[in-house]
C-alpha positions, 0 to 999 in steps of 0.5 A: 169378509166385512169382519176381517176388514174391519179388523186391518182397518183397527190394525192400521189405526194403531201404526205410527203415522211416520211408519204408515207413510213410509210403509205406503210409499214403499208399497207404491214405488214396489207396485210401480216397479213390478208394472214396470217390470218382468219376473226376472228383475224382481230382485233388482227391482226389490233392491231398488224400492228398498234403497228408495224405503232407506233414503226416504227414511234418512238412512235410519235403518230402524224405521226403515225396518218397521215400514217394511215390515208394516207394509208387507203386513197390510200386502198380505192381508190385502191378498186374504181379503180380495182372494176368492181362490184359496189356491190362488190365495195361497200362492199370493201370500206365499209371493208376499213372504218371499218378497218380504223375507228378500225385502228384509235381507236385503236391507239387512246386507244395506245395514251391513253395508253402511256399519262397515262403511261408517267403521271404515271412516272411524278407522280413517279418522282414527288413524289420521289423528293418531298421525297427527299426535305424532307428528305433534309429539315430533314437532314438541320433540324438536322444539325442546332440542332447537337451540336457534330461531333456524332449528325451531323453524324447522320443527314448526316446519316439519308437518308442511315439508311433509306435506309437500311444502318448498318454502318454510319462512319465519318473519318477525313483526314490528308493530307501532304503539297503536299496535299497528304492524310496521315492518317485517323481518325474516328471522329465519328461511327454508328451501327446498332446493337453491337459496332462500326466497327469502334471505334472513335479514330481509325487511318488508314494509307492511303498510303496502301490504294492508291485508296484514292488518286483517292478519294483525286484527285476527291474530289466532286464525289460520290463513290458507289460500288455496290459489295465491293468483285468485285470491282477492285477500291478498293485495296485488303488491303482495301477490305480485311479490309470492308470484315471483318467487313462484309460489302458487298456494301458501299458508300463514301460522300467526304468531301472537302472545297476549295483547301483541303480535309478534309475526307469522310463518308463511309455508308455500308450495311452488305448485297448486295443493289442495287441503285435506280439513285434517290437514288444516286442523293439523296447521291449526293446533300448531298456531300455540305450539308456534308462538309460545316456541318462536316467542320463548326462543327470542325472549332466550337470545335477549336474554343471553345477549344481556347476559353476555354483554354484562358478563363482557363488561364485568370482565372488560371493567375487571381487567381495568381494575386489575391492570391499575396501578394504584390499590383498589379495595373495598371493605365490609362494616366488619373491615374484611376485604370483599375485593381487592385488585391485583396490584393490591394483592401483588404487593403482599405476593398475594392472589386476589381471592387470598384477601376475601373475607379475611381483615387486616390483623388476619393479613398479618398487618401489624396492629398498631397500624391497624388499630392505632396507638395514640401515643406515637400519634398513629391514628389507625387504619380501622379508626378511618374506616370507622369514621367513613362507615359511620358518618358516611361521608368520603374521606381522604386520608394523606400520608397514611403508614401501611406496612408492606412486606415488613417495610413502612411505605407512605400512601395517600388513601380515599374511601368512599362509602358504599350504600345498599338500595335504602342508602344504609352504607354497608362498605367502603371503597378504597383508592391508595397510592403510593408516594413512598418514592415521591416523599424520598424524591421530596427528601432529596430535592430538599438536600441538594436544593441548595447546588441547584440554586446556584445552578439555576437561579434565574429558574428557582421561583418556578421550581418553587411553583412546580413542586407546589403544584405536584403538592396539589396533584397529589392532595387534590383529588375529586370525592365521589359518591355514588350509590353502587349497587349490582356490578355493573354500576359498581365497576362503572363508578370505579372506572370513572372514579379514577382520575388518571385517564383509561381508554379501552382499544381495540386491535384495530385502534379504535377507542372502546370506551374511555373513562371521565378523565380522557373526556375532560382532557380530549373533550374538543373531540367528544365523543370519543368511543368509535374514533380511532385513538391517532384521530382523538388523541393526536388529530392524525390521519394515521397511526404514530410512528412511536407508539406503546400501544403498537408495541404492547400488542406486538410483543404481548407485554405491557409498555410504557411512553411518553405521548404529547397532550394534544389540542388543536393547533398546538401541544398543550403537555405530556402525558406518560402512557402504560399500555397494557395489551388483552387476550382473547380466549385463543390467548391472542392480543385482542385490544389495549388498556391505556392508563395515562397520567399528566407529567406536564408538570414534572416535564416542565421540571425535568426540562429545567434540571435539563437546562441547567445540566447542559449549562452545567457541561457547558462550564467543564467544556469552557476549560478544554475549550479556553486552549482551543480558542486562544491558538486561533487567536495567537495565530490571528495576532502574530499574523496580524502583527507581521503584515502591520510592522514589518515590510512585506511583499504583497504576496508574503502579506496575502499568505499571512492574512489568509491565515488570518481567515482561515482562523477566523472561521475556525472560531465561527465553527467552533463558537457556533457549535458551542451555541447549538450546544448551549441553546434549549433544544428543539423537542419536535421528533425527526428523522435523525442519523445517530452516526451524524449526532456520534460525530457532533459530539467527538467534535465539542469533546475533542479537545477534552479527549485530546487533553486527557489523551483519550485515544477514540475508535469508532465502529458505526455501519454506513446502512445505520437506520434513522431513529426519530428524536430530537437532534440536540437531546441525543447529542446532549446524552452522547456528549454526556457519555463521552465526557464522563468516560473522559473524566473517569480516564484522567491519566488516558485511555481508550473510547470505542464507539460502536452501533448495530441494528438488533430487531427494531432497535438501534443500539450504541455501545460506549466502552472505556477502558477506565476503573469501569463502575462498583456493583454496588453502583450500577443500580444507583448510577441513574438516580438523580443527584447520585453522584461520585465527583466531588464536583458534580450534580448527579443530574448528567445521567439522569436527565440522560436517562429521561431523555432516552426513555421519552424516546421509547428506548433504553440506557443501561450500565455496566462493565466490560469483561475485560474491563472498564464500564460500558453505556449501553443505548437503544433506541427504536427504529423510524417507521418511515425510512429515508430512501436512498 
């Protein structure tokens, strides 16, 4: 016995201490609970020390093992040591392998128990990451489809309204130059029913809300409050504000690029929700995803927004161009055309594009224009490029040749050079105006300069003095240099370097844009861009009752007018307005270009020639009026002469000298409508009966009429609209009318007058029945000075032509079917009516 003892005592010593001690608390706690309990129990019991052997191991089911194994080692030799029966001794060792054998399956079902357990977990973390990249992949899936700051909200949105979330809101962050946040924008909102909490365009203060400077100082973490009224990281005002939208539980996605905040984006639930950590690990990975979607989509639409303002722009800047009259052009150091305008392009019955890239020998121009022939003292136009190209200066070239259509026509021409970003001057810009019709004008007025003296003498030095400063005009033109580089500069240069005045309306009136020259003349209203154009312009409260612009966008067709240049208090000159109407893509007027150009200058002229024609119809009346001056005189004599020399009763002397007075105020009458004839009219519009005026002219011609025996028909309706226009001007023109169809019927004839309203337009028509007018005459018939009288100065119709275009009307020639000519004058009707 001593032997064997000795010996478990050197088994024992080569144990582990760790295993040895859990080996005899085991023992322990088995010996306890057999005490404690009965046979019966003993599983239960065993299972318990087992479980007691598992958790003091740590659930480390390999030391576990070893314990139990040593420890029902040492039970069984403790029962060979103190069993002195050997029956006994059998039967205890037999108990001890049966509680070791059940020990050891019982932790074996354990060991089982906890593998499936830890299995089970792994599937379930397994599964949810696997949902999680799902997931990830549909958000990833949607952003790359979301054309709107809404729909990438609602991608980024999608895990949270899974989740249960009611509220899904995108904010964009204003933040100072410290890089403190300042204001708060909702970009975007989602709701699960009703409208947004938070409606897009909503602002919010945030320095009442410091808690967003913690957000701003840790832009990469995740903010979630589980209990929105409980949470003492909120500021009061801002939890007051989410516990009115109802919102109990809420989650922050910070959105950030390198060294700036750019915002967040809030979910809310509208009832208490607790937090999985895969959940928040889900909200976490898409803080990237979020910033780099909302940050690239904003960046997009500022980019789209650029490049649709200057793709407006080119398009507004272009249609400038192209709806200038003068040629617009630019050239290469080769002479080809890199652009030309449609007014260019247009005089050769040309496209725009037809020129690009192709010079002027291969535009068919002949080549001594192009290159120039010293010998007829052609300079060239290329030698001009040359020189601008080389010295790179701006020239002006006066009187140059250009060959359009095979016909030679004059210009006056500036090119302006054009230089890259290290001031190489790669091209030149053209300006070109054609004074053909200018010149033949000069022509003429030379030939008859010498009728027109006789005229107007007393008005021949300020004559001098208006053509001297239509010279001027035409010569004197500002030079511009200007680095022109991409098209927006380019076209900007362009728009402000022509020095007649644009202005860009809309359809509402109101003034877009406006070149350099409207501000120099209207500049006691700048600015100008945001006014309505009556309000510059005119320092009226209310549109113009004429206006081209108004017409231009009613009929869809560009008109023309003549509109006063107005200053404060006064009218300082004329202007001649273009009005050329823009179309949307619907085809629809959506604004105006007015092109305007001063004629106070040649209004002035006109305004003399006006003068001296009416002087000039003065001088054929005196004739016909000598007769209808000297019967009342005759009269007044004789009736004199009776009452004087003979005796006669008062009442033969009182019938003798009423007639006396009766004739007197004829002479008055008639002596005070040749005054209203003869002095300047007024130039102020108003509200005028065209009947009225149609009869004040029969009155000074009747006479004339009577004399030729010129019988008059009248046709004029009572309802007759009023026109708005100077009394004294129509009644020069239908004075005019009448003479001429006078003349034209020395041996007699007949006049018929008659007036119709036709749309917005009144329309007069005078026919005679005279030899009526030469085709080859019809087309000349308003060019000043033409004439067919050997007497005449071929101003009457001409200055009848300007007068009724001044009005925005008409007057047109031609014949009648069954013969003789007909005058044809249409004027538009007043916007204010005269009630009855």
């Amino acid at each position: 016995m001593g032997e064997e003892s000795g010996w478990v005592e050197d088994e024992v010593s080569s144990i582990p201490e760790d295993i040895l001690a859990l080996a005899q608390q085991y023992l322990v706690h088995l010996f306890q609970s057999l005490q404690e309990g009965s046979a019966g129990d003993l599983a239960s019991r065993l299972r318990t020390s087992v479980r007691e052997l598992l958790a003091e191991a740590h659930s480390d089911f390999y030391r576990a093992s070893s314990a139990l194994m040593v420890a029902h080692d040492l039970l069984r030799r403790r029962a060979m040591v103190h069993q002195g029966d050997e029956t006994q001794q059998s039967a205890g060792l037999q108990a001890v392998s049966r509680i070791a054998e059940c020990a050891q399956v019982i932790l074996a079902e354990l060991a089982l128990a906890e593998r499936e357990a830890t299995l089970a977990e792994e599937r379930e973390r397994l599964r949810v990451a696997r949902a999680h990249s799902q997931t990830l992949r549909r958000v990833n899936q949607r952003l790359n489809r979301a054309s709107s700051t809404t729909e990438v909200l609602h991608a980024l949105a999608e895990p949270a309204i899974e989740a249960g979330a009611d509220v899904a809101t995108l904010l964009y962050v204003d933040t100072d130059p410290a890089g403190q946040p300042i204001w708060a924008e909702v970009a975007a909102t989602w709701q699960r029913e009703g409208s947004p909490s938070f409606p897009p365009g909503s602002r919010f203060y945030l320095p009442n809300f410091p808690s967003t400077s913690r957000l701003a100082n840790h832009p990469e973490e995740l903010f979630v409050v589980d209990r929105v009224a409980d949470d003492h990281r909120l500021d009061d005002q801002l939890r007051e504000m989410l516990g009115e939208e109802g919102i109990q539980t809420l989650v922050l996605i910070p959105l950030s690029r390198p060294g700036h905040w750019i915002g967040f984006i809030l979910f809310g639930w509208t009832e208490l929700h607790s937090f999985t950590e895969p959940e928040i690990e889900l909200y976490r990975a898409l803080i990237t995803r979020a910033s780099s979607a909302v940050e690239n989509r904003r960046l997009l639409l500022q980019t789209q927004q650029a490049l649709d303002s200057i793709q407006r722009s080119e398009r507004l800047l272009r249609s400038v161009i192209d709806t200038t009259p003068d040629w617009i052009f630019i050239k290469d150091r080769q002479h080809r055309f890199q652009l030309v305008n449609r007014s260019y392009a247009a005089a050769f019955h040309r496209e725009p594009e037809d020129f690009v890239g192709r010079d002027n020998l291969e535009m068919g121009w002949p080549e001594e224009l192009v290159k120039g022939n010293p010998k007829k003292g052609i300079r060239g136009i290329w030698t001009d490029d040359r020189e601008v190209l080389d010295t790179g200066r701006t020239k002006l070239i006066r009187d140059e040749l250009v060959a359009v259509n095979g016909e030679l026509r004059v210009f006056n021409t500036l090119k302006i050079p054009l230089r890259d970003a290290e001031g190489r001057v790669w091209g030149l810009l053209g300006f070109a105006r054609d004074i053909t019709e200018l010149k033949r004008a000069e022509e003429e007025l030379e030939k008859y300069r010498a009728q027109l003296e006789e005229l107007v003498e007393q008005r021949t030095a300020q004559l001098i003095e208006v053509n001297e400063q239509l010279q001027r005009e035409i010569i004197e033109r500002r030079q511009a240099e200007a680095r022109i580089q991409q098209n927006e500069r380019f076209l900007q240069a362009v728009f402000d370097g022509i020095q007649d005045g644009i202005s860009v309306l809309d359809r509402d009136l109101n003034i877009l844009r406006v070149n350099q020259a409207m501000e120099r003349w209207y500049a006691h209203m700048v600015p100008l861009a945001g006014r309505k154009c009556y309000e510059a312009y005119h320092l009226r409260s209310e549109p113009c009752e004429v206006c081209p612009t108004l017409r231009a966008m009613a009929s869809g067709m560009p008109q023309m007018g003549e509109v006063p240049l107005t200053r404060p208090g006064r009218s300082a000159g004329w202007l001649e307005l273009y009005a050329f109407p823009t179309f949307d893509d619907q085809g629809q007027p959506s604004g105006v270009i007015e092109y305007v150009r001063d004629i106070t200058e040649r209004r002035r002229m006109e305004q003399y020639a006006l003068r001296a024609e009416r002087l000039a119809a003065m001088g054929r009346l005196a004739a016909a009026l000598a007769h209808e001056i000297n019967n009342p005189l005759h009269a007044i004599a004789n009736s004199l002469e009776l009452v004087l020399d003979f005796p006669l009763t008062k009442k033969r002397q009182r019938v003798y000298l009423d007639a006396v007075r009766r004739e007197i105020e004829r002479l008055k009458t008639l002596s005070g409508r040749i005054l209203d004839f003869a002095r300047p009219p007024q130039l102020e519009r108003q509200l005028t009966d065209v009947a009225e005026v149609v009869g004040h002219a029969l009155t000074l011609a009747d006479k004339q009429l009577q004399s030729s025996h010129i019988q008059v028909s009248v046709d004029l309706p009572t309802d007759l609209p009023f026109v708005l226009a100077s009394a004294d001007h129509l009644a020069q023109v239908f004075l005019n009318l009448i003479i001429n169809a006078a003349e034209e019927m020395s041996e007699g004839g007949t006049l018929h007058i008659s007036a119709q309203q036709t749309g917005e337009m009144v329309e007069l028509a005078f026919t005679d029945s005279g030899p009526g007018i030469a085709p080859d005459e019809i087309s000349l018939i308003f060019e000043p000075f033409y004439t067919t009288k050997e007497d005449g100065t071929g101003l009457g119709l001409a200055i009848s032509y300007s007068i009724i275009q001044q009005y925005g009307g008409t007057i047109t020639a031609g014949n009648a079917p069954e013969g003789g000519a007909v005058f044809t004058v249409s004027l538009p009707v007043a916007q204010a009516r005269v009630s009855s």
